[in-house]
C-alpha positions in Angstrom: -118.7 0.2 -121.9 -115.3 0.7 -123.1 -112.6 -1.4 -122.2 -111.0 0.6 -119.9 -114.0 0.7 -117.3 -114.7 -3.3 -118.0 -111.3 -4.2 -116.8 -111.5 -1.9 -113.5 -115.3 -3.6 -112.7 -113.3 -6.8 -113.4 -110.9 -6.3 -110.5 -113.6 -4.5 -108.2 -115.8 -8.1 -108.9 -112.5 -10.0 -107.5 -111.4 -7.9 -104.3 -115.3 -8.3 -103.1 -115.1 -12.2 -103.9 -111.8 -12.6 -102.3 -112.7 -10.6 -99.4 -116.3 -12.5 -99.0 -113.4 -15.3 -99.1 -111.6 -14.3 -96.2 -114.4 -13.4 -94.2 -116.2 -16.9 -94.5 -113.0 -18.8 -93.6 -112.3 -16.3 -90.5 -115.9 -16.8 -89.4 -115.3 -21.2 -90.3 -112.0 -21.1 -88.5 -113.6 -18.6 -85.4 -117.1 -21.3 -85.0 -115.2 -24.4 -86.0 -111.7 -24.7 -85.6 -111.3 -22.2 -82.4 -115.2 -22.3 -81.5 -114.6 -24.3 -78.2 -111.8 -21.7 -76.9 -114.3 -18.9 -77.7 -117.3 -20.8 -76.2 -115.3 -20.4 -72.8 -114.0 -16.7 -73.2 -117.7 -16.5 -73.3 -118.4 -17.8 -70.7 -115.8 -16.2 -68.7 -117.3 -12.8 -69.5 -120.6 -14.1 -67.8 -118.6 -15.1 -64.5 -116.2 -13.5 -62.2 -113.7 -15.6 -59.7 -113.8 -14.7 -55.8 -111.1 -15.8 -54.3 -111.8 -16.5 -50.6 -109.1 -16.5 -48.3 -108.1 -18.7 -45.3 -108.4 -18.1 -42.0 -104.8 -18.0 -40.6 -103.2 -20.4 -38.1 -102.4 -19.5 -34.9 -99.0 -19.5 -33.2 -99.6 -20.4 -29.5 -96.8 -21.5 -26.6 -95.5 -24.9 -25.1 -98.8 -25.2 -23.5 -101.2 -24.1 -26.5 -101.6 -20.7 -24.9 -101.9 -17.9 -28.0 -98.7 -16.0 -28.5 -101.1 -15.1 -32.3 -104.6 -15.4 -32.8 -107.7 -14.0 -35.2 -110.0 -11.8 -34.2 -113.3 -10.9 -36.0 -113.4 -7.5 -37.6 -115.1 -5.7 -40.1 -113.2 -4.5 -42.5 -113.7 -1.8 -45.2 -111.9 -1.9 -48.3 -111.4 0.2 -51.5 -111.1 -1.3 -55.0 -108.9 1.3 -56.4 -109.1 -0.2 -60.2 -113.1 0.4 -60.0 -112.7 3.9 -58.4 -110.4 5.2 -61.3 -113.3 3.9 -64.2 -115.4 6.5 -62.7 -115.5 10.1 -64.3 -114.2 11.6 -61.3 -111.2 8.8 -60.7 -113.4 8.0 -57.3 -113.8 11.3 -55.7 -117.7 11.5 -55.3 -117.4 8.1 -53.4 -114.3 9.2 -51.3 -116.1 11.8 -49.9 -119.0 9.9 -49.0 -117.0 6.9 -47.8 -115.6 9.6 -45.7 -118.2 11.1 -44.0 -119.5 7.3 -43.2 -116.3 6.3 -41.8 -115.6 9.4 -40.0 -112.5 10.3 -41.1 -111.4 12.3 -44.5 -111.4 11.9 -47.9 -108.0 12.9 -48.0 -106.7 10.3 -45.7 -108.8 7.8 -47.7 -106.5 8.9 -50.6 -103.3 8.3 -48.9 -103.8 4.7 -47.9 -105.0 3.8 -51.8 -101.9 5.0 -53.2 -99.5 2.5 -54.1 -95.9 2.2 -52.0 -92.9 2.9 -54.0 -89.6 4.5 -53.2 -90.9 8.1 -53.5 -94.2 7.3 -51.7 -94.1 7.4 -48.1 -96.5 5.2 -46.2 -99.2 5.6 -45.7 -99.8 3.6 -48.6 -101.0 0.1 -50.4 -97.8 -1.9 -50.7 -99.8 -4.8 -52.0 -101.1 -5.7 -55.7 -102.7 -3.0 -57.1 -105.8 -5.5 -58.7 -107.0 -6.5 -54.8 -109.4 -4.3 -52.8 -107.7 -2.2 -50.3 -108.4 -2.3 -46.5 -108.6 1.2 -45.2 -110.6 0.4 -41.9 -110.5 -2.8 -40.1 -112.4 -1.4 -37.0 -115.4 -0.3 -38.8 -118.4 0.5 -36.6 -121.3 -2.2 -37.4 -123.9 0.6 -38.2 -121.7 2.2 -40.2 -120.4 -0.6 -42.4 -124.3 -1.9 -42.5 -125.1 1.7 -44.2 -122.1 0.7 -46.8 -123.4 -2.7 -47.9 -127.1 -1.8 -48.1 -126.5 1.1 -50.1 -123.8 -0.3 -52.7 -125.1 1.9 -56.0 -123.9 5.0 -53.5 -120.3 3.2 -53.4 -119.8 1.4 -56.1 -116.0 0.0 -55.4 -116.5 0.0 -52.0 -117.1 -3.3 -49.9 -118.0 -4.5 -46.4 -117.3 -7.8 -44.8 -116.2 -10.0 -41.5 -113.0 -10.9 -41.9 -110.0 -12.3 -39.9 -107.4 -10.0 -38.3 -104.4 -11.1 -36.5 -104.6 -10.1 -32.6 -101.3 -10.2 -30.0 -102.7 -11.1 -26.5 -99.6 -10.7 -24.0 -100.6 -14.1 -21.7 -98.8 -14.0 -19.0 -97.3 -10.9 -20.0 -95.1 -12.4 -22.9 -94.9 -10.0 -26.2 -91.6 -11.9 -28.4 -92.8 -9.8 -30.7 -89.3 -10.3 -33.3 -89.4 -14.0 -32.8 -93.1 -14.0 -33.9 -93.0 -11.8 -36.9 -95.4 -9.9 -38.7 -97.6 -9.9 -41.7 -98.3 -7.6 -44.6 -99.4 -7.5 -48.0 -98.1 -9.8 -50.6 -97.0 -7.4 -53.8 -97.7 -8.0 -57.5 -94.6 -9.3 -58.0 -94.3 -12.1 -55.8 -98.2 -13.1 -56.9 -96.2 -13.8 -60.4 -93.3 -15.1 -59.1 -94.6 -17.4 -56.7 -95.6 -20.9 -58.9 -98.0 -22.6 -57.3 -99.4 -20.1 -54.9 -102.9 -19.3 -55.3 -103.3 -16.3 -55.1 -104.9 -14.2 -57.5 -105.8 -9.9 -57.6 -109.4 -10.9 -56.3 -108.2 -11.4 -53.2 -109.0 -8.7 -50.6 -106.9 -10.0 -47.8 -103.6 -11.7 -48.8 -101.0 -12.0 -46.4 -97.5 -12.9 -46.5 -95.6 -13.3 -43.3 -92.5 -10.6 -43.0 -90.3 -11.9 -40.7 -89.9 -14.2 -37.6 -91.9 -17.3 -37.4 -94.7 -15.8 -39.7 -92.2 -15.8 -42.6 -90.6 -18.6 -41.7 -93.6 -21.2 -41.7 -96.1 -18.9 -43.8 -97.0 -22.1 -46.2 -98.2 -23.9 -42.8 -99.8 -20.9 -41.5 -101.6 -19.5 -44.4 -103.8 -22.4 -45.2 -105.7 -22.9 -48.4 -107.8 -20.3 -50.1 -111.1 -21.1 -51.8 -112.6 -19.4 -54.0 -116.0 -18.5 -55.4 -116.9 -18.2 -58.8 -120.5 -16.0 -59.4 -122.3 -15.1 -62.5 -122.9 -11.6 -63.9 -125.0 -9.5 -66.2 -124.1 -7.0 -68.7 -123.5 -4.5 -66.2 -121.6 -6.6 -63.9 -123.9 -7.2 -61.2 -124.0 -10.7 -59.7 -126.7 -12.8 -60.7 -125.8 -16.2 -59.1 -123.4 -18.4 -57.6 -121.7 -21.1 -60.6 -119.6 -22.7 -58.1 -117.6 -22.7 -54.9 -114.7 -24.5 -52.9 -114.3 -23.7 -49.1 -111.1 -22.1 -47.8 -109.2 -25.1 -45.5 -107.9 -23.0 -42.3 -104.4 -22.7 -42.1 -102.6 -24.8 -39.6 -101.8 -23.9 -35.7 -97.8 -23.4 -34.8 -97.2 -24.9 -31.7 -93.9 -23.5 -30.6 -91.3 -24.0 -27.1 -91.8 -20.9 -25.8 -93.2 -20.6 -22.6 -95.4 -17.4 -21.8 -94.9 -17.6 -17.7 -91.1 -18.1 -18.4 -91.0 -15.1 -21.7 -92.9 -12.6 -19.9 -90.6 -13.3 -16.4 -87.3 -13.1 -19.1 -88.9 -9.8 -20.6 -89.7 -7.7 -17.3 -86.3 -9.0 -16.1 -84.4 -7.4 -19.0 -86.7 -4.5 -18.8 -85.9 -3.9 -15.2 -82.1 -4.5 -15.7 -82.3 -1.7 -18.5 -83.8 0.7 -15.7 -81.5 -0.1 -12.9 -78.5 0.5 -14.9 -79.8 3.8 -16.1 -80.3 4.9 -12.9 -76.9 3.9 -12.2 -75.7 6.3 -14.9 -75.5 3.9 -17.5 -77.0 4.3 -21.3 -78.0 0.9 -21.4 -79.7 1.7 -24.4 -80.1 -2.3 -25.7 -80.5 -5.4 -24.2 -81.5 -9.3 -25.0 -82.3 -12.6 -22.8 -82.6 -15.8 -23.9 -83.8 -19.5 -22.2 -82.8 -22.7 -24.1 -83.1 -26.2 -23.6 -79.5 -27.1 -23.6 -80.1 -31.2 -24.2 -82.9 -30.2 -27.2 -82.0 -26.5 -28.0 -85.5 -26.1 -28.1 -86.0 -22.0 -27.2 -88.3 -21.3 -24.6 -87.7 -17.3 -24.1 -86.1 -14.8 -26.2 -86.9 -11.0 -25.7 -84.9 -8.3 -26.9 -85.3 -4.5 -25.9 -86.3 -1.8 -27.2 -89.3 -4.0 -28.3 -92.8 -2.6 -29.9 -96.8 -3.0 -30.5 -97.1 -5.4 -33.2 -100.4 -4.3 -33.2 -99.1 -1.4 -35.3 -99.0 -3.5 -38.3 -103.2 -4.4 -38.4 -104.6 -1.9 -40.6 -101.7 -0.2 -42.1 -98.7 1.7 -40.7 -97.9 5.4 -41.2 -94.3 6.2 -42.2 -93.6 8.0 -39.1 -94.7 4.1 -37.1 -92.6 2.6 -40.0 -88.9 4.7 -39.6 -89.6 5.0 -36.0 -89.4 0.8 -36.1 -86.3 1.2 -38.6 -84.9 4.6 -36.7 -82.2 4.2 -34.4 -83.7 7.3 -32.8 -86.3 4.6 -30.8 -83.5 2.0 -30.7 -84.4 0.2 -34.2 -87.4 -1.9 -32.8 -87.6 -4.2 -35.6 -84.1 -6.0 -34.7 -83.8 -9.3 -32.8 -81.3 -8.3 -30.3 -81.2 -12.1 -29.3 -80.1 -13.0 -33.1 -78.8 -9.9 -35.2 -77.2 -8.1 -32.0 -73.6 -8.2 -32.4 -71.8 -7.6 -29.2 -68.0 -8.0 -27.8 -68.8 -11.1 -25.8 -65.7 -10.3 -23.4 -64.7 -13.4 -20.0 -67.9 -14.9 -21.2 -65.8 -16.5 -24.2 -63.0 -17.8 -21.6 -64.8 -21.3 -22.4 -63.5 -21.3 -25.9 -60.2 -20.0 -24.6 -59.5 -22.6 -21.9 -60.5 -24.9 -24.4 -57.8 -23.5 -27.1 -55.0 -23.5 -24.3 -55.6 -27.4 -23.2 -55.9 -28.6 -27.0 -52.7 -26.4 -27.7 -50.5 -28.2 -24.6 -51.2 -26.7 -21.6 -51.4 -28.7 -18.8 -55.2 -28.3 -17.3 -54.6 -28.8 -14.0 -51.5 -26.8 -13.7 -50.4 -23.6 -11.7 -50.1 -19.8 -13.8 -49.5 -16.6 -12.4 -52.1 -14.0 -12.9 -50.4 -10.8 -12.2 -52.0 -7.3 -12.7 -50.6 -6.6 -16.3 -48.7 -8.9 -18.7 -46.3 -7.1 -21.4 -47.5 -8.5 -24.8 -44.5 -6.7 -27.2 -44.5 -3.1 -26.2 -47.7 -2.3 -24.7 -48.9 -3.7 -21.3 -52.4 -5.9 -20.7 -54.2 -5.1 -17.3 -56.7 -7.3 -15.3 -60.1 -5.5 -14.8 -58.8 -2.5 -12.7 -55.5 -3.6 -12.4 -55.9 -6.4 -9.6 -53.5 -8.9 -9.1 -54.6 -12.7 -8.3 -51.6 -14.5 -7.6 -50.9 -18.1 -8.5 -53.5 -20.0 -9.9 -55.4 -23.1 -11.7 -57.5 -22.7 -14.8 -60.8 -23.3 -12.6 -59.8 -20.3 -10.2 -58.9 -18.2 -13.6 -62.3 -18.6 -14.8 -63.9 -18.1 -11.1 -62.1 -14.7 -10.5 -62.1 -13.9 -14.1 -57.9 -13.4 -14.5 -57.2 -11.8 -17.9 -53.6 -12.0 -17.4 -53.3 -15.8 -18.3 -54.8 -15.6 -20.9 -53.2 -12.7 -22.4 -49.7 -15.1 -21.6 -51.5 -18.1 -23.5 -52.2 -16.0 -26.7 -48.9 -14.3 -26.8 -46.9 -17.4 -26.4 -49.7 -19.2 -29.5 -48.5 -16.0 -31.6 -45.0 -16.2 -31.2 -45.0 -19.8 -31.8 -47.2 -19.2 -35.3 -44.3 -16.7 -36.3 -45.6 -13.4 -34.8 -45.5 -10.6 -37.6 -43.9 -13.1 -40.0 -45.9 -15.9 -39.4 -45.2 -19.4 -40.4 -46.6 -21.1 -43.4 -49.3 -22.8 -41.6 -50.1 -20.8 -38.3 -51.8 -23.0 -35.5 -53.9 -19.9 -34.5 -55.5 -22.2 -31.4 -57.8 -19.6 -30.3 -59.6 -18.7 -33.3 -60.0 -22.6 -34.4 -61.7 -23.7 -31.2 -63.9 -20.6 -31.6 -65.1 -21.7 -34.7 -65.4 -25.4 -33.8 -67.7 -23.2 -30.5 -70.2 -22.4 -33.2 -69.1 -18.6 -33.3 -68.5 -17.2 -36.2 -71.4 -18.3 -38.3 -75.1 -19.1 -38.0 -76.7 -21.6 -35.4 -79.1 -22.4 -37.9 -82.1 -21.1 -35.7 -85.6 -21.1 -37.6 -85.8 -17.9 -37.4 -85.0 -15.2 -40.4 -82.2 -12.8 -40.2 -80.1 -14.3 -37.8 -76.4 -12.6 -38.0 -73.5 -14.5 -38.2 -70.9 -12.7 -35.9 -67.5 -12.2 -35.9 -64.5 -14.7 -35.1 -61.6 -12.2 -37.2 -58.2 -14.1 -38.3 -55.8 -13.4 -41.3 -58.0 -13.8 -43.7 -60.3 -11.2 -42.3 -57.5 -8.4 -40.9 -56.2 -8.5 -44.6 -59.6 -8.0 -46.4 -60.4 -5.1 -43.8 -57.0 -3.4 -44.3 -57.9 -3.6 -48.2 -61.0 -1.7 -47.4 -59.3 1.0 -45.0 -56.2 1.2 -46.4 -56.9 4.8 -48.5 -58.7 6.5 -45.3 -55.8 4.8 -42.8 -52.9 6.5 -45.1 -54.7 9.6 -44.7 -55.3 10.0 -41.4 -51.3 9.1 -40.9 -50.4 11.8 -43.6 -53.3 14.4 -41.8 -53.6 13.8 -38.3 -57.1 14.2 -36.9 -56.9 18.1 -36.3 -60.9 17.8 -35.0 -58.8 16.0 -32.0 -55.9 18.0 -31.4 -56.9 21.0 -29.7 -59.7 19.3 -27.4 -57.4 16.3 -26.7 -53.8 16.1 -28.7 -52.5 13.4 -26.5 -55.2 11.2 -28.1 -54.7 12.6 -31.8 -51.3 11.7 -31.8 -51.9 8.5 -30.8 -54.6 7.6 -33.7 -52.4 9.4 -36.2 -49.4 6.8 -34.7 -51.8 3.9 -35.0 -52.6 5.2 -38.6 -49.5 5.4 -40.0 -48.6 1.6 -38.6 -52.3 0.3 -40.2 -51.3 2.2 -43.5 -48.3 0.4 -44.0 -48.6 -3.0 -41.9 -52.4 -2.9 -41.4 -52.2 -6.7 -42.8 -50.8 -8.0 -40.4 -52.3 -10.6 -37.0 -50.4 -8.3 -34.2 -49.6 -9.5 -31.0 -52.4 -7.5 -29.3 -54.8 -8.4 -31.3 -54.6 -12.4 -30.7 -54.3 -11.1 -26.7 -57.7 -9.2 -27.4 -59.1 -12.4 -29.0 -57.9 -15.0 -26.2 -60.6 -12.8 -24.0 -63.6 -12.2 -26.4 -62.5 -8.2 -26.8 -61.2 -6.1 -29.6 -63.1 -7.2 -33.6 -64.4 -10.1 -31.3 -68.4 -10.3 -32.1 -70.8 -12.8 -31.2 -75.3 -13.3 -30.8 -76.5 -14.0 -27.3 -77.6 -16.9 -29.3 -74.5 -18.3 -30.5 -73.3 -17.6 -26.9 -76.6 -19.3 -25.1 -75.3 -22.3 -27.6 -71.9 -22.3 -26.4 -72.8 -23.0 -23.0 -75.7 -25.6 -23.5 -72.8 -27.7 -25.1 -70.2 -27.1 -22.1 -73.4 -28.4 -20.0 -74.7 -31.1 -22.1 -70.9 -32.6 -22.7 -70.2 -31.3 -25.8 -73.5 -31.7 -28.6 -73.5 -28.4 -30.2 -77.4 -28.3 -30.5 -79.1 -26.4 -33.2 -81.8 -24.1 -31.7 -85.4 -24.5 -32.6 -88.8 -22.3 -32.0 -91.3 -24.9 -33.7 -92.5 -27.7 -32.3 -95.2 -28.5 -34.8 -98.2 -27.9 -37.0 -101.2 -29.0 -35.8 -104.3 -29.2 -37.9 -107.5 -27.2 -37.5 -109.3 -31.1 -36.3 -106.8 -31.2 -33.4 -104.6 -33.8 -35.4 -100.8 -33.6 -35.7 -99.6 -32.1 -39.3 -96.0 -32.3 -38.9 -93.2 -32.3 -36.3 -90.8 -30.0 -36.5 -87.7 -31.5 -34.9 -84.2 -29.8 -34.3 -81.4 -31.0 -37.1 -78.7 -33.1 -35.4 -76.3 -31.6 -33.4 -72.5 -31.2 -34.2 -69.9 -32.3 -31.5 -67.2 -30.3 -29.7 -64.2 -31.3 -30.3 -63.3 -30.9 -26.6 -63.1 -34.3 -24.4 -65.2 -35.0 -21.6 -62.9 -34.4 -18.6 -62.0 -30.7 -20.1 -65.8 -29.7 -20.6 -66.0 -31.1 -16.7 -62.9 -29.4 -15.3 -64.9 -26.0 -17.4 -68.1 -26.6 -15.3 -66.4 -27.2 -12.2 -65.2 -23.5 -12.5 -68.2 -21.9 -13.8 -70.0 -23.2 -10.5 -67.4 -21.5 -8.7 -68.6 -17.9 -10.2 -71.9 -18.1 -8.8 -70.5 -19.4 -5.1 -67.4 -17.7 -4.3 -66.3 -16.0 -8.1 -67.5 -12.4 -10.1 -71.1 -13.5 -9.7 -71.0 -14.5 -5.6 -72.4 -11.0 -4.0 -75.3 -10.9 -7.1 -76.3 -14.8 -5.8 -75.8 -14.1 -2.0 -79.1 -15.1 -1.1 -80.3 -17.3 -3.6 -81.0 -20.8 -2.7 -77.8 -22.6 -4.7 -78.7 -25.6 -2.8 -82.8 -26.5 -4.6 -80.9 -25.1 -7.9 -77.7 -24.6 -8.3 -77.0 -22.2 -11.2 -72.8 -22.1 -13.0 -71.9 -19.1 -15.0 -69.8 -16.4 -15.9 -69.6 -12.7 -15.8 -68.6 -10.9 -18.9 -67.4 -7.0 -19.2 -66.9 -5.7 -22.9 -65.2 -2.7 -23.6 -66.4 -0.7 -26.3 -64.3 2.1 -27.8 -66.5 5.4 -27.9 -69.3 3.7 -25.8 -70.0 2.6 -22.4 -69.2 -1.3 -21.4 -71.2 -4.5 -22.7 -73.3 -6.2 -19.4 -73.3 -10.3 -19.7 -73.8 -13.2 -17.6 -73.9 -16.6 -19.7 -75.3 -19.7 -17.3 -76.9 -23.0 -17.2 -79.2 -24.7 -14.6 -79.0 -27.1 -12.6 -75.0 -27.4 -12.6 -75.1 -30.9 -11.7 -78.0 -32.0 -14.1 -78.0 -28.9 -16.8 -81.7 -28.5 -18.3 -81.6 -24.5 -19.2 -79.1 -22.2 -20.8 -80.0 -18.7 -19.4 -78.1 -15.9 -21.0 -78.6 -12.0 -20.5 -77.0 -9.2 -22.7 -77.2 -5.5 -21.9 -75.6 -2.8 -24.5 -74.0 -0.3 -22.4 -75.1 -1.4 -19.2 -71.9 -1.7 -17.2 -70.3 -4.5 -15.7 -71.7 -8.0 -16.0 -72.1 -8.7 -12.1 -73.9 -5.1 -11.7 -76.6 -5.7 -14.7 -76.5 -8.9 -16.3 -76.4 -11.3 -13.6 -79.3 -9.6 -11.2 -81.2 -10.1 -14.6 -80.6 -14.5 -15.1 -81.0 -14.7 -11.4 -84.7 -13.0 -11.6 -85.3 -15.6 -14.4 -83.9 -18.6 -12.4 -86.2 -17.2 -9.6 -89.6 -16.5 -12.0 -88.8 -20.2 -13.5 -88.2 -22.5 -10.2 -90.5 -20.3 -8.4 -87.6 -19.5 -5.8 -87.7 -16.9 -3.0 -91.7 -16.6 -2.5 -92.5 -16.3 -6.7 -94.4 -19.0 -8.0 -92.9 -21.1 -10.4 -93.4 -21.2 -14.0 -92.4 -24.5 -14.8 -94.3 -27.9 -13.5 -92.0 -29.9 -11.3 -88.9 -27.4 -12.9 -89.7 -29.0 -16.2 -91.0 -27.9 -19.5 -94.0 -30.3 -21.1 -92.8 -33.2 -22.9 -96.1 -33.6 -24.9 -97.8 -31.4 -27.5 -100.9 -29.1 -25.6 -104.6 -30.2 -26.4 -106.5 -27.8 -28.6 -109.5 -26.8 -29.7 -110.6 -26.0 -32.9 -111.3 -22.5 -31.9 -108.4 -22.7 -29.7 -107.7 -18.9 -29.0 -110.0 -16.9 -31.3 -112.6 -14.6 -30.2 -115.3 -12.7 -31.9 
């Protein structure tokens, strides 16, 4: 052996030792040092986690009636990750899935897929890792043939599970105060700390919107899970252990089903009057509050829908017709996100404005037909002429005039179109100090804000318009001006001053405000809360749908009390004079010929008529009241979009309520003694499930 060949065996001899080296300390630090983590990876690969999830709470009424309950289904679902593993990515089992289920394998496919922007429901819009429902109204035989024969669909499972159910007791459906449920996504799974929730999970629900979203932790419970043992080829050998899933809690809330489904057919049948009256009436909303709690006891809006249409998936056709505006968008709370001129119903924040500016409350105005504000001349509602008068008979007869004379004078006095350093602006002040403007704070999601527009605001919006404003001035609107060139020449005028002094708080503009009209925008809400505060002396309440969470045993989880309310800054003998004329409306006012009739004298109901004109659009229908004038209990406000005046649609609607609620004129009553309940209802463990 030469040299050469001695010194290469020499290195071969040292790569095997140093790599029979290596190889014992990776096997000492693998059994030793890190032999307890591998131990349980071990034994992980023997077990699989279940996660077993709770039976939802229910949401019932003031008297424990179910407004949401469980019903017991069998569902069908598809676990799409075990599907795609097969050779044929799940075909072979679709087909025969299928043919059990009576239905196609292609409409199988469809509901598997996974949502995203470019995939149009049907589809999974949950986590991808959890079996998918694709029947939840599986035929017993059927499913039966499905769980005894699981090597024919492997990925496919069987079982009795909860589905939410909407009974209509008493007729009541408050369908976008209640909410909905769907699927949570894989991305709130991992963004959601402390939720367990994991992609074994066949039936994880998040609530959407209303009260489901709002109180989904209560609602939800606590899932269990549990954990079995498996073989090689993953078929379950055993049980290792198990937790039971705690039931989630039951949402007591203020609404009352006799008084929600009188509130809803009431709306419903205003909507058809005025349509066949000639009016579009195309949107509506009514509300009952509690004007000494602010506790909600009715709020239906129109066009309304099945929830039922979320339980088992939705198509995209169910999902844009819900979203469309073709169907009236469905989905929106006309009671909290409809934005609407409010019109005379706003003369309580007006009168208000006037007295805290100087006026004398008990002294004498003339409401003439028109009032001159600069150039351009103000009318009354079709022109009529009043006379002299006192506030209370302004708000009674519903003068415009006065108040047109009010905002004017406020305007001048704040500079006009130079204003002073520090304008007073009256008006818009006490409507903010009303609550308009912003949020009540309700416990529901999405509620709008409004509109109360000032300086501030008129300058930010000419910012946005200016470009399209200096256009139309330099242009014209030649679509207009052979069909009607009297009205193009006018919105080219208007133009051309918005393009250059767009900025500017106008005269007309504060004398549109002083009567709820022109970029005036309010919620039935924020107006129902206006009104419980004239009638409950000023306490600006913050309305409330919850009552409380009461535990599966009958026991009392939580309260759920309204926050403390803010205070008017209107004194007592003001907000008195106010209801002194709003009981006038109702007796001798705007509303007298809709209440001829009505039985003033067991319940005597004040409110006030409102008329908004919308440009391009037929006139806003409202009528804002509380009950009983002398002792105020209930706020009832009703809202119709395009439904004409607020005497001919509006107030037909609150007095059908008021009549459905007292039991007045042969109907029985809905509430006990004309109150609501004062305790929390009894309930049963199973309170309002059914197999």
């Amino acid at each position: 052996m030469n040299s050469r060949t001695h010194f290469r065996l020499l290195v071969l001899y040292v790569m095997v030792g140093v790599m029979l080296l290596v190889l014992m300390g990776r096997l000492w630090t693998m059994q030793v040092l890190d032999g307890a983590h591998y131990r349980q990876v071990a034994a992980e690969n023997r077990t699989r986690d279940i996660v077993v999830p709770a039976v939802r709470g229910l949401i019932v009424d003031v008297n424990g009636k179910p407004l949401v309950r469980n019903r017991t289904a069998l569902v069908v679902s598809v676990d799409r990750t075990a599907l795609f593993r097969q050779k044929d990515r799940g075909r072979a089992v679709l087909e025969r899935l299928a043919r059990t289920l009576g239905t196609t394998r292609e409409a199988l496919e469809l509901k598997i897929r996974l949502c995203s922007p470019t995939v149009k429901r049907p589809c999974w819009p949950g986590s991808p890792y959890q079996p998918i429902p694709v029947d939840d109204r599986a035929d017993p035989k059927r499913a039966l043939q499905i769980m005894e024969r699981q090597e024919d669909f492997p990925g496919v499972t069987a079982q009795l599970q909860a589905v939410r159910e909407y009974p209509r007791p008493d007729g009541a459906r408050p369908v976008q105060a209640l909410g909905y449920l769907q699927p949570i996504t894989q991305e709130e799974i991992d963004r959601r700390k402390g939720l367990k929730v994991t992609g074994y999970s066949a039936v994880d629900l998040i609530g959407r919107d209303g009260l489901e979203a709002t109180y989904d932790a209560d609602l939800r419970g606590e899932p269990g899970y549990r954990r079995v043992l498996v073989d090689s080829q993953g078929r379950v050998t055993g049980t290792a252990a198990e937790k039971a899933p705690v039931s989630g809690g039951t949402l007591v809330t203020s609404i009352d089903a006799k008084i929600q489904g009188a509130a809803e057919k009431a709306l419903e049948n205003a909507i058809k009057k005025a349509r066949s009256g000639g009016e579009k009436a195309d949107a509506g909303a009514a509300l009952v509050m509690d004007v000494q709690t602010g506790r909600v006891v009715a709020m239906a809006s129109y066009p309304t829908y099945d929830p039922a249409v979320w339980t088992g998936g939705i198509s995209q056709d169910e999902y844009e017709a819900l979203l469309g505006k073709k169907k009236g968008e469905p989905l929106i709370s006309r009671v909290t996100q409809g934005q609407y001129a409010p019109a005379s119903t706003f003369k309580i924040s007006s009168v208000s404005a006037a007295v805290r500016d100087g006026y004398d409350l008990h002294g004498t105005y003339s409401c003439p037909g028109s009032f001159k504000v600069g150039a351009r001349s103000f009318r009354n509602y079709e022109g009529r002429a009043h006379g002299s008068m006192n506030l209370r008979r302004a708000l009674v007869v519903s003068c415009d005039t006065i108040f047109y004379k009010f905002a004017y004078e406020q305007w001048l006095r704040d500079g006009g179109m130079k204003p002073v350093r520090n304008p007073k602006d009256p008006m818009v002040r006490m409507a903010r100090d009303f609550g308009f403007g912003k949020r009540t704070g309700i416990d529901v999601p999405g509620e709008a804000d409004g509109r109360i527009p000032d300086r501030q605001w008129k300058r930010e919006y000419w910012n946005a318009t200016k470009k399209s404003d200096c256009k139309a001035a330099k242009e014209g609107y030649p679509e207009l001006a052979k069909s009607d060139p009297s009205r193009a020449a006018y919105l080219k005028s208007v133009a051309a001053e918005n393009c250059t002094e767009g900025y500017v708080w106008r005269a007309g503009e504060a004398a549109n405000f002083s009567i709820g009209q022109g970029d005036v925008l309010v919620t039935p809400l924020q107006l129902a809360r206006a009104y419980a505060a004239v009638a409950n002396g000023g306490r600006l309440v913050v309305p409330r749908v919850a009552q409380a969470v009461v535990r599966p045993d009958g026991s009392v989880a939580r309260r759920i009390d309204p926050p403390p309310p803010g205070r008017l800054p209107v004194p007592g003998h003001v907000l008195k004079y106010i209801r002194s004329g709003l009981e006038g409306v109702t007796k001798e006012g705007t509303a007298a010929g809709v209440f001829k009739g009505f039985p003033l004298d067991k319940v005597q109901v004040a409110g006030k008529t409102g008329t908004g004109e919308v440009w391009g659009k037929g006139d806003t229908s409202w009528f804002a009241s509380y009950a009983p004038a002398k002792k105020p209990q209930f706020a009832v406000v009703v809202m119709v979009s395009q439904g004409g005046t607020g005497g001919g649609t509006a107030a037909p609607a609150v007095r059908e309520i008021y009549e459905a609620m007292y039991g007045l004129n042969g109907k029985q009553p809905a509430l006990r003694d004309g109150k609501l309940p004062t305790t929390l209802p009894k309930l049963r463990q199973d309170s309002g499930r059914k197999p």
